[in-house]
N, C-alpha and C positions, 0 to 999 in steps of 0.2 A: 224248310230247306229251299233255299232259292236255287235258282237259273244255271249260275256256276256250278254250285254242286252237281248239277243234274249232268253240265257237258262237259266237268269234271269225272264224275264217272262213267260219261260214255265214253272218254278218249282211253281210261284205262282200262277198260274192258275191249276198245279195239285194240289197243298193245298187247295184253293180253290174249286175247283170239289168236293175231295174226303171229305172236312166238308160238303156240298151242299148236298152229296149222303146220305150222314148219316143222317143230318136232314132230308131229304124227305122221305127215307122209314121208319122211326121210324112213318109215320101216315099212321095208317089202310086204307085199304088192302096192306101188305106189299107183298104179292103173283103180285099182279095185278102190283105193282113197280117194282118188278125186271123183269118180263115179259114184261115189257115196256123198259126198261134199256136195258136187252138184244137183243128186237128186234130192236130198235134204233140202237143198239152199230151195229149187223148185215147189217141192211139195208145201215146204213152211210160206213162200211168198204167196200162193195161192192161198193156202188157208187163211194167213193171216188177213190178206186183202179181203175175205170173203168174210170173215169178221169184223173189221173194220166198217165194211158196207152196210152191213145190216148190222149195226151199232151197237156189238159186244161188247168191243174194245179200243181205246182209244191212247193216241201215241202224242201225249201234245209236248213233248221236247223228245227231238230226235236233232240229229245229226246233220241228219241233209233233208232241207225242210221240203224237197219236190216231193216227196214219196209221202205216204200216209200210214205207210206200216212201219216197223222199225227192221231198217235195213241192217243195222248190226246184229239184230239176234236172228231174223229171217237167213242172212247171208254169213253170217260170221260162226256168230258164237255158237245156236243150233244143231247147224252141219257140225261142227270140229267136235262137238258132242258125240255127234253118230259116227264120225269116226272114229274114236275112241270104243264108244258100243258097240261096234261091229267087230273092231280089233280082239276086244275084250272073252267076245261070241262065235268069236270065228270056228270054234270046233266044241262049241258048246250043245246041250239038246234044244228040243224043242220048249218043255218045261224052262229049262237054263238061260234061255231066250226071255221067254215072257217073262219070268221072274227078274233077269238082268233089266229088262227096257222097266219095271215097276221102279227098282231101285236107283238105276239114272232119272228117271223121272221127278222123283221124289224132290232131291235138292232143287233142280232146275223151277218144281213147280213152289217149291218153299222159296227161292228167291225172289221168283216172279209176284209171289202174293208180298213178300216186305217190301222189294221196289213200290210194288201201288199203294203199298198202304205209308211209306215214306217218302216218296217219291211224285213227281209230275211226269215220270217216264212213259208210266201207261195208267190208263183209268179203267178199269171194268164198269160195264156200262150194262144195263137191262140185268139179267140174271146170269151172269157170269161169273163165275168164282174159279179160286185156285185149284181147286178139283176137277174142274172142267180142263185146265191149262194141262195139269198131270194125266188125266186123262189121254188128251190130244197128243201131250209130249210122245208119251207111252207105245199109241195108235201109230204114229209115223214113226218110231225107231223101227218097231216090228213090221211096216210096211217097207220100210229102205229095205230093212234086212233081208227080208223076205226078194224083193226084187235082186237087191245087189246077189241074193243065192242064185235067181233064176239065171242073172248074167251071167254067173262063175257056170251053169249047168252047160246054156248053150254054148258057151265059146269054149270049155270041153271038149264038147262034142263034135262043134268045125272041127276043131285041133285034132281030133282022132278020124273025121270023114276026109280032111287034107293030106293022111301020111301015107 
């Protein structure tokens, strides 16, 4: 599969993302979505840069060729994931959490492993595999999640020390 294909499917996966973003924050609390969006977007750009570095994994058709990670699933497709997961979580248990982030995880890390193995999207490098990817996915939904609760606690809490 050549070159085209590759930025063939990266432009429909950014049409795709960016209708995905739209519909999701259009449902209350839109505060609580983009805080979710953003910390996703942050946490995955760091990881992923920090794998990249020490030569996990490697992104050789991207988008926008300054960056070394792949900014559409770092910044796009990832986050609009967790929002979804959080939507999905929002009044779910602790159990009901972990088992939800396995579940989202799953597809995202089954993609990610036919992209590389079809794909010049990304290359697993040293000892990385799609188990690691589901792993990692997994680790940061439950991380946003877990933050994006501590935000909802404290700003409660103003909200009740202001009245």
């Amino acid at each position: 599969m050549g070159t085209k294909f590759e930025k063939g499917l990266l432009r429909i996966l950014f049409v795709f993302g960016i209708a995905t973003f739209i519909n999701l924050v259009r449902k209350p609390p839109v505060k609580d979505w983009l805080i979710i969006f953003l910390l996703k977007s942050y946490i995955a750009s760091i990881l992923d840069n920090v794998l990249v570095k020490k030569g996990y994994l490697k992104y050789p058709v991207n988008l926008f060729k300054t960056f070394d990670i792949s900014v559409l699933f770092s910044y796009l497709l990832f986050p609009v994931s967790c929002i979804y997961f959080n939507q999905v979580t929002r009044k779910s248990s602790y159990l009901g959490i972990i088992f939800k982030a396995l579940l989202f995880s799953a597809p995202s890390a089954l993609a990610e492993d036919w992209i590389e193995k079809n794909t010049k999207l990304i290359t697993y490098k040293k000892s990385w595999t799609s188990l690691h990817s589901f792993f990692s996915i997994a680790t940061t939904f439950i991380m946003v999640r877990y933050l994006i609760g501590l935000i909802r606690k404290i700003s409660k809490k103003q909200a009740e020390n202001n009245q």
